[in-house]
N, C-alpha and C positions, 0 to 999 in steps of 0.2 A: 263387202258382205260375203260370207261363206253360209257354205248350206250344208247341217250335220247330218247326215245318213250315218247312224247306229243302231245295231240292235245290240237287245242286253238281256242275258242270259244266270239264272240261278247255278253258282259254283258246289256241286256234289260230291269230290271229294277233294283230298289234297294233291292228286298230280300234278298238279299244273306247278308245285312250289319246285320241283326239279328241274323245271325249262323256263324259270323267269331269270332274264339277265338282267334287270333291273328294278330296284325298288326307290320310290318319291314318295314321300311322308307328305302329305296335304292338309291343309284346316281349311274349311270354307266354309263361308255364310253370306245370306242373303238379305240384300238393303228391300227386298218386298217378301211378302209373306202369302202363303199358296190364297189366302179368301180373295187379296185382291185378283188374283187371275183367275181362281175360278167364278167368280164374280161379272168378271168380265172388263173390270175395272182398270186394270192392266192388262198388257198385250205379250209380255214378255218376264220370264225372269232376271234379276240385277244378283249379281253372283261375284263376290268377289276371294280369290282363293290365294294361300300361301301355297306354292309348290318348289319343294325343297330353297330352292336360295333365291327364285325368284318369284314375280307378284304377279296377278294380273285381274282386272276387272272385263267380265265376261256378261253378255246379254242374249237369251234365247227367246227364241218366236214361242208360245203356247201350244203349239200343237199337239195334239198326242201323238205317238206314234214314232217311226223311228228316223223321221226326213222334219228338219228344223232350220231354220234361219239363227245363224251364231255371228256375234262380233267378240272377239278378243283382244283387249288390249295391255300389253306390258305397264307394271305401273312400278313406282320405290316399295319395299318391303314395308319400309316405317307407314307411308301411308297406307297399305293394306292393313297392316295392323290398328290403328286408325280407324278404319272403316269395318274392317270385324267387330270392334266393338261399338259401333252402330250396328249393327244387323239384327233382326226380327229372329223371334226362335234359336234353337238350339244353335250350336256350330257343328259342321262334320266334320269329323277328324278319323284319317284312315291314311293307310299305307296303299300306293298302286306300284304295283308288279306288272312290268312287260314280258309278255311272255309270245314269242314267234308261232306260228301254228299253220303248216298251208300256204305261208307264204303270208299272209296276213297277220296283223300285229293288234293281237289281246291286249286291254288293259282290265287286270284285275283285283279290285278295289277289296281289300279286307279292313272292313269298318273297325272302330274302337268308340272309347267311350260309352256314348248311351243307344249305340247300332251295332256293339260287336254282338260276333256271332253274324253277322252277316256278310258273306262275300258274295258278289254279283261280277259279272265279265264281258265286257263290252268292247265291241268291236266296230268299229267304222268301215263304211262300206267306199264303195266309187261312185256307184248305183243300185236306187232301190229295189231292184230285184237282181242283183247280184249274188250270184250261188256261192254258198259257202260249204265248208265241211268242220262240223261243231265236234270239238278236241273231245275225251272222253270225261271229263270231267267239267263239262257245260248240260246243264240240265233243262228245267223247264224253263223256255221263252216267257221272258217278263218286259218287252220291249211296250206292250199297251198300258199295263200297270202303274199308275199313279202312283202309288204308295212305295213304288223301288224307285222316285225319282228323288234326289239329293234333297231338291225343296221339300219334299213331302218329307222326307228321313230328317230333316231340320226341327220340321212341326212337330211327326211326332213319331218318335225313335222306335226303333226295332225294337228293345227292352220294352217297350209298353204294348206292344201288338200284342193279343188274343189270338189264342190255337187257331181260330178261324182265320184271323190274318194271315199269320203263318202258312196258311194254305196246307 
C-alpha cells in the first residue's frame, strides 16, 4: 500500500508549457461513481486509466484533503479498454506535462473533451507539511475541493459548471 501526499493547484498562465519535458496523453474512468462515496457507501475510488502505451487499475482512500491511501496496479491495455467501457460517468481525457520546478516534479494536467479549458498541477509531496515553492504560474490551492477531483470532473465536467463554480 502507498500513501498519496499531493497538493493541486489552479494553472494561471501558460509558463509552465516551456519547462515541460514530457507529455502522456491519458483516458480515465471510474468503475464507482462520487454518490457511492459520498454516501458512505464506498470507501475508495476504482480508477481505471489508459496512460500513453501502458494500463493500470488504480484504488484511492476517500479522504479529502491531500494525504490518501493509493494502490496501483499494471494491467493489458485491451483489458483497460474493456473496463472503460464499464465505468460510470463521463471519461477524462487529458494531456499530463512534466514539468521540474525546485527540484520537485509537477504533473500538469490540460483537460480535453467535456473539461477543457481546465488545467490544474499537481505535485506530490514526501510529507504532509513539506515546504514547497509554487512556480509562477500555480495559482489558487484547490487541494480540498471536490469538484477538481478526476471523479467529480467524470460526473460532471468543467463545460457544465456555472460562473459560481468557476470560482
Amino acid at each position: 500500500m502507498g500513501i498519496e501526499i499531493e497538493r493541486k493547484y489552479l494553472v494561471t498562465s501558460e509558463g509552465w508549457r516551456t519547462a515541460a519535458h514530457a507529455v502522456i496523453p491519458m483516458a480515465q474512468g471510474y468503475l464507482n461513481d462520487s454518490a457511492s462515496l459520498d454516501s458512505g457507501a464506498q470507501k475508495a475510488s476504482v480508477r481505471v486509466r489508459i496512460q500513453g502505451e501502458q494500463a493500470f487499475l488504480n484504488m484511492k482512500s476517500r479522504e479529502i484533503g491531500h494525504t490518501r491511501q493509493e494502490f496501483d496496479y499494471p494491467i493489458p491495455v485491451d483489458d483497460a479498454r474493456a473496463l472503460l467501457a464499464l465505468c460510470v460517468g463521463g471519461l477524462i481525457d487529458k494531456r499530463r506535462h512534466l514539468v521540474e520546478h525546485e527540484g520537485l516534479l509537477w504533473e500538469v494536467d490540460e483537460f480535453l473533451g467535456e473539461n477543457a479549458g481546465l488545467v490544474v498541477a499537481e505535485v506530490e509531496l514526501e510529507h504532509a507539511d513539506q515546504a514547497i515553492t509554487l512556480p509562477d504560474w500555480a495559482g489558487a490551492e484547490v487541494t480540498d475541493e471536490v469538484r477538481y477531483y478526476n471523479l467529480a470532473l467524470a460526473a460532471h465536467p468543467f463545460s457544465r459548471w456555472s460562473s459560481a463554480e468557476r470560482g
